[in-house]
Structure formats: structure tokens, C-alpha cells
C-alpha positions as CSV (number, residue, x, y, z in Angstrom):
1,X,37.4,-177.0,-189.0
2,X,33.8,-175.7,-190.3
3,X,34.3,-174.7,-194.1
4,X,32.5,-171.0,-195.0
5,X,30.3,-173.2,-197.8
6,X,28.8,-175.2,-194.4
7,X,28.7,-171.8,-192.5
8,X,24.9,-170.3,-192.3
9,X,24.1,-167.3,-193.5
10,X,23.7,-165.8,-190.0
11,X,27.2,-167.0,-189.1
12,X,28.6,-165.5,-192.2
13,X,26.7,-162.5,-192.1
14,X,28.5,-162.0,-188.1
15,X,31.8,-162.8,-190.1
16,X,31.5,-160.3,-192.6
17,X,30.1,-157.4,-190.0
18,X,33.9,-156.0,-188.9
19,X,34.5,-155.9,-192.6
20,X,32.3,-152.5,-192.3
21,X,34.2,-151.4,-189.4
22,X,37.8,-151.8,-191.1
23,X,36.2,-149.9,-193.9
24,X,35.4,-147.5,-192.1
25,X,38.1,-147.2,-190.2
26,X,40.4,-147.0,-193.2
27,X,38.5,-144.6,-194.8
28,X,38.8,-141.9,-191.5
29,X,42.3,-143.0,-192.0
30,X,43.0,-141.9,-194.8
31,X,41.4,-139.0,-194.3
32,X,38.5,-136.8,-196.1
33,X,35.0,-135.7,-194.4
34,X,34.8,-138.7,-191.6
35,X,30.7,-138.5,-192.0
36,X,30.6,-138.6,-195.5
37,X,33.5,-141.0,-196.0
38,X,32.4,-143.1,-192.9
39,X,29.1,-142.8,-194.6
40,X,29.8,-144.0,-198.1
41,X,32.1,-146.9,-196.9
42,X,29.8,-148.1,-194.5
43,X,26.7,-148.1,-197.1
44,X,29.0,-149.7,-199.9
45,X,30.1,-152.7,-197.2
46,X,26.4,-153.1,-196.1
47,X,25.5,-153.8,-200.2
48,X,28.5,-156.0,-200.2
49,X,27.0,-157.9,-197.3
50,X,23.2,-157.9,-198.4
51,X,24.0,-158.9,-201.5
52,X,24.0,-162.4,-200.6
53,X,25.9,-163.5,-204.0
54,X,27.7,-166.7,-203.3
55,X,26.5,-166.9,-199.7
56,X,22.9,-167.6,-199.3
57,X,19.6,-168.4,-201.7
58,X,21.2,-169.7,-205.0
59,X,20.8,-173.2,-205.8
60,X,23.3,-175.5,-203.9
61,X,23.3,-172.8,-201.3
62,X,21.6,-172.3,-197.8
63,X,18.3,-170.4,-197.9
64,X,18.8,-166.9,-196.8
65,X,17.1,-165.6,-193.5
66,X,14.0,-164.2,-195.0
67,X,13.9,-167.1,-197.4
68,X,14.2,-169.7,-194.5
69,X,11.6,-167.8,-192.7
70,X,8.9,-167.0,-195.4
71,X,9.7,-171.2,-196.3
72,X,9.5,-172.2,-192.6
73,X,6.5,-170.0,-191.7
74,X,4.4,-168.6,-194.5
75,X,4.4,-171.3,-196.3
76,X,3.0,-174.0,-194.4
77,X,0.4,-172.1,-192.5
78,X,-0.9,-171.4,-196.4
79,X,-0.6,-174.6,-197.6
80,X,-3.0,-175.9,-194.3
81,X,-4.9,-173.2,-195.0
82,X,-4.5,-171.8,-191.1
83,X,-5.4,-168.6,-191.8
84,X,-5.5,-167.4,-188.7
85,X,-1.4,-167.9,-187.8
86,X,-1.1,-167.0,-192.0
87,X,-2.4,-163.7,-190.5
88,X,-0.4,-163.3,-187.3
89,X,3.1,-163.8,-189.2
90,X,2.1,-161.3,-192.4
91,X,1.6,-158.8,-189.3
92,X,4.8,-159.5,-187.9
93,X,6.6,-159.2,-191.8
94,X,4.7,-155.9,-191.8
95,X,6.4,-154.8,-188.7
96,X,9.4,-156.1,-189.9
97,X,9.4,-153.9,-192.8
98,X,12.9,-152.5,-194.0
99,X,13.1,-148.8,-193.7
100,X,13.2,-147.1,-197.2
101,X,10.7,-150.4,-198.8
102,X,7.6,-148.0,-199.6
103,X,4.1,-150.3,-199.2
104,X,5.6,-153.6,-197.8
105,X,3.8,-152.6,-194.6
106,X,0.7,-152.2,-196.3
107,X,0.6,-155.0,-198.5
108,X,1.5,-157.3,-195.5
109,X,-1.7,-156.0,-193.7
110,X,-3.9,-156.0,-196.6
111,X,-2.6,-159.5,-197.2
112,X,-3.2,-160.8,-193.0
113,X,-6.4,-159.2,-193.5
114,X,-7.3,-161.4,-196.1
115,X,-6.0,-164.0,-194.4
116,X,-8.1,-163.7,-191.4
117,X,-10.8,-163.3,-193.6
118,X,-10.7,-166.6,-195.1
119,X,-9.9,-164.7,-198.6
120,X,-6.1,-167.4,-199.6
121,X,-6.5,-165.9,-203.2
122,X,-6.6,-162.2,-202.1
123,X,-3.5,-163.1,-199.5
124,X,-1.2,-165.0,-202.4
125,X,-2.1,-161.9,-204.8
126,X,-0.9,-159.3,-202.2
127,X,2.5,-161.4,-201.3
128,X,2.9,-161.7,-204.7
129,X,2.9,-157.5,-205.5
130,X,5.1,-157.5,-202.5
131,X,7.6,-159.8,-203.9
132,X,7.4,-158.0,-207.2
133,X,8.3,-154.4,-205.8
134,X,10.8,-155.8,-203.6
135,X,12.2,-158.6,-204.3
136,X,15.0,-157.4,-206.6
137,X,16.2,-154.8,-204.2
138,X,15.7,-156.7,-201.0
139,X,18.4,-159.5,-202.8
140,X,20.4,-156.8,-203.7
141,X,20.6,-155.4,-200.6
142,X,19.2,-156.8,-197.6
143,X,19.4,-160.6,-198.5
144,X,21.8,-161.6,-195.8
145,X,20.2,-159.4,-193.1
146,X,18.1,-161.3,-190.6
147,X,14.6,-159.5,-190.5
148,X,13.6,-162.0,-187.6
């Protein structure tokens, strides 16, 4: 029997999904506006979920989907300096940007076209703002959510 501590965060992220729908479906239930209550349940299960606390990215714990990704992608192409994949993937995290997180587009662009420039230093400084506007939030509420 697989334990939820050896579950990764994908599988546990597809175990805690009908948790929103029984939410949701309690909250129509018991009555009320069903968009507004549907609404409100469904975005207070969603923080539940994205808040990763306990599941994913703390120490002892399996890296979260970004995490993995950004670990398994971003960092080695920067660390051999291949600047031109290091470009290609910070155009597919801009694409990937969550709605509602103003400017991670654009820093991910400015930072692959530093990358495909040959500028590293400029491409670390722009990840770096990104992580600093987001980070916080994107734990908060996104952490368990495969962008990829």
C-alpha cells in the first residue's frame, strides 16, 4: 500500500481535486447563491490545494512541480552555460504564466533574451525579480499546480 508521504505531488494533487467538487457540492446543498457559493468554495479548496503545506517543497519533502521543473530544467542548462535551451525554456515559463501574476511574462522574455544573448548575469537578475514578486504567492497558491 503506497503511503501519502511517498505519494508525488502530482498524485496528491489528483487526490485532493474531488475535494473541490464535494465542496462545492455541499455548498449548492445547502443552499445560498450557487455561483457565488460555488464560487467561494471552489476558490477557498483551490488555496487549500496550492498551498502545498505538508505536501510538496519543504525539507524532507518532494520538490513541488515548478520546483522539480525550474531544478530539472533551468538549472542545468545555466549552470552549462547553454544559453540557447536557457532561452527556449524561459519562453515556455513565460507562456506558462499563471493568469492574475502581473510581469512574470515579461521578465521571463527579458530574461531568455538575455539568455540568447550570452548576457547569464542579466538572465539570473531577471529570474531573481520574478521569484521576488511571485514567489510568496505562487507557494501560497499555486504550489501544487503543475504549470508543465
Amino acid at each position: 500500500m503506497t503511503s501519502w508521504r511517498t505519494l508525488g505531488a502530482e498524485s496528491k494533487h489528483r487526490a485532493l481535486v474531488p475535494l473541490g467538487v464535494v465542496v462545492t457540492s455541499l455548498a449548492l446543498l445547502i443552499g445560498g447563491s450557487a455561483c457565488s457559493e460555488s464560487k467561494a468554495a471552489g476558490n477557498s479548496a483551490s488555496g487549500a490545494m496550492g498551498s502545498g503545506a505538508g505536501i510538496c517543497g519543504d525539507k524532507d519533502l518532494p520538490d513541488c512541480p515548478l520546483q522539480n521543473w525550474m531544478k530539472a530544467t533551468l538549472r542545468p542548462y545555466l549552470n552549462a552555460q547553454d544559453t540557447v535551451r536557457l532561452a527556449g525554456s524561459l519562453e515556455q515559463l513565460a507562456e506558462k504564466a499563471p493568469p492574475g501574476y502581473a510581469g512574470w511574462r515579461e521578465t521571463a522574455l527579458t530574461a531568455a533574451n538575455a539568455a540568447r544573448s550570452g548576457d547569464l548575469s542579466t538572465a539570473k537578475t531577471e529570474c531573481k525579480h520574478c521569484h521576488d514578486q511571485h514567489r510568496n504567492r505562487f507557494r501560497t497558491e499555486r504550489r501544487t499546480i503543475a504549470l508543465f
